[in-house]
C-alpha positions in Angstrom: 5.2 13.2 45.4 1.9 12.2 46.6 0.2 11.8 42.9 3.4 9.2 42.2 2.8 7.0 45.2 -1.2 7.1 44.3 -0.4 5.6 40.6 2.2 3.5 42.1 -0.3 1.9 44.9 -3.0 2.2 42.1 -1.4 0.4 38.9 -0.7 -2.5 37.2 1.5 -4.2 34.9 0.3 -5.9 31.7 1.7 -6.7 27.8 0.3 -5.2 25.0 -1.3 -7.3 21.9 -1.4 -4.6 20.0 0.4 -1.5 19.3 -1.3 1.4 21.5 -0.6 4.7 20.7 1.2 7.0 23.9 1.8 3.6 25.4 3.7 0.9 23.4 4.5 -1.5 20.9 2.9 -4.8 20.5 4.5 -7.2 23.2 5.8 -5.0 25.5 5.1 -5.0 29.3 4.1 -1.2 30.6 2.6 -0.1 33.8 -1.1 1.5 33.5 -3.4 2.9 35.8 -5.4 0.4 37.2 -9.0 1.5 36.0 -7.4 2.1 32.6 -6.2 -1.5 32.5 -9.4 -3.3 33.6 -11.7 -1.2 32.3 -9.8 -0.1 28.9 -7.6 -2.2 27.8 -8.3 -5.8 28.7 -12.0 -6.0 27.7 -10.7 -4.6 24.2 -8.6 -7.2 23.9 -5.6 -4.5 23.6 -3.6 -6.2 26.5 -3.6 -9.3 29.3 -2.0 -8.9 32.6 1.6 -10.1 33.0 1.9 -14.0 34.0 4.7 -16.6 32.7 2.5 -18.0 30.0 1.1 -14.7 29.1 5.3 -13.9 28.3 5.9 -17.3 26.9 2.7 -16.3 24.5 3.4 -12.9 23.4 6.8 -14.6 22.6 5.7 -16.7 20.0 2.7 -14.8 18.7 5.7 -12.0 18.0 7.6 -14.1 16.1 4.8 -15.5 14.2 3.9 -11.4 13.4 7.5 -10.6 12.7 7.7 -13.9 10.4 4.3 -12.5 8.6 5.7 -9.0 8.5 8.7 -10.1 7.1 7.2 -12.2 3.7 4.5 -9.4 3.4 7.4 -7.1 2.9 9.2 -9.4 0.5 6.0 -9.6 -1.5 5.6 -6.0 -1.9 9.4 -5.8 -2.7 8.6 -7.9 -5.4 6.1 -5.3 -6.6 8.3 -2.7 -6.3 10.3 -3.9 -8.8 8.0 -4.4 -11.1 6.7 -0.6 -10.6 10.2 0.6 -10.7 10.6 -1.3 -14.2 7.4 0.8 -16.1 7.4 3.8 -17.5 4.1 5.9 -17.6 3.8 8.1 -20.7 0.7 10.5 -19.9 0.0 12.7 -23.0 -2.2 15.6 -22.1 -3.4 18.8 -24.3 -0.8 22.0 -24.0 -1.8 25.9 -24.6 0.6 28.4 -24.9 3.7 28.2 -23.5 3.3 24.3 -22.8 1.2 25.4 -20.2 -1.0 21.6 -19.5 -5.0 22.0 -19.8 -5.3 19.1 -17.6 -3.1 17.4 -15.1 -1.9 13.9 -14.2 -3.6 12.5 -10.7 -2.8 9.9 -8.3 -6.1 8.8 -9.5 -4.4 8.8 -13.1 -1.1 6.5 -12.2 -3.1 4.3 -9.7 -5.4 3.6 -13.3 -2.2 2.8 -14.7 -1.0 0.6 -12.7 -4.0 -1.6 -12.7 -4.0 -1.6 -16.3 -0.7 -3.0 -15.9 -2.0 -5.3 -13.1 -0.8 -3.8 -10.3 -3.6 -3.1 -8.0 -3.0 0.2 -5.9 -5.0 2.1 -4.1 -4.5 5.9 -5.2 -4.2 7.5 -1.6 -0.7 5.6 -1.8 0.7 7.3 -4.7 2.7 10.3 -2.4 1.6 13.1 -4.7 1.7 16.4 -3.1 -0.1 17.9 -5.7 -1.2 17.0 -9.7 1.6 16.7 -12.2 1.0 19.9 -14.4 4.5 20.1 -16.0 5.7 18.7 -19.6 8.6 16.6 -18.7 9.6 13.2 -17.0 8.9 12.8 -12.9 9.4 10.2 -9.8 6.3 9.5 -8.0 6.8 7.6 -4.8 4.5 5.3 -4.1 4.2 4.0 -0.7 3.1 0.0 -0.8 4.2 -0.7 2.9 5.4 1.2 6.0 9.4 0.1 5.0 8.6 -0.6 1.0 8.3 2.3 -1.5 8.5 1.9 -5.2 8.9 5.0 -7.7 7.0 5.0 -10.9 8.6 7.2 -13.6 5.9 9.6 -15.0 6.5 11.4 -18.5 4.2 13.7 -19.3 4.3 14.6 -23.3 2.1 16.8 -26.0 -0.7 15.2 -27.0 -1.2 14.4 -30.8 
């Protein structure tokens, strides 16, 4: 009872510019330890204290993200499609029992892809491990937190 009181006589109120982990989303108003306000989040530029125009602010700098959130998706729903519609043919040297000398990477597709003009970086191809079967596979690759394209992989005998 008496630690509640202290953080209620000992807090403040302010809205968030940025998304802060444990505490909220950008634009929303939360109630922080004081010292943790002032001394943490305001002079990082992570949050300003609650005031009509501070609201009125946070308002239209939210739209404005959600505006810039919304063609950046489009654009890499554009991309997606144009991932979805190749088909990487990834011939590697077989021994015995088709077993693959080598194995196909993220590094390997995310080549591909740039060949193909696609520019990716290869820690978004969603490999849990290298491709080291004969045979046609989905890779997933993530482009943006609600866009992910798949990339059909076949992986053939070489010569």
């Amino acid at each position: 009872m008496a630690v509640s009181r202290y953080f209620t006589e000992f807090s403040m109120e302010v809205i968030l510019r940025q998304d802060v982990d444990k505490l909220g989303r950008r634009g929303d108003v939360v109630k922080v330890a004081e010292g943790y306000g002032r001394n943490f989040l305001l002079p990082r530029g992570l949050a300003m204290q609650v005031s009509e125009a501070n609201k009125a602010m946070i308002a239209k700098e939210r739209k404005a993200h959600e505006l810039r959130l919304a063609k950046e998706k489009s654009e890499f729903q554009a991309v997606a499609d144009r991932i979805a519609s190749l088909r990487y043919i990834a011939p590697r040297k077989v021994g015995e029992n088709d077993a693959l000398y080598g194995s196909v990477t993220s590094g390997d597709i995310a080549d591909f892809l740039r060949g193909k003009g696609v520019e990716i970086d290869k820690r978004k191809v969603q490999l849990e491990e290298p491709i080291k079967k004969l045979g046609e596979h989905e890779v997933a690759i993530k482009l943006h937190p609600e866009v992910t394209a798949n990339l059909r992989v076949l992986v053939t005998k070489e010569g």
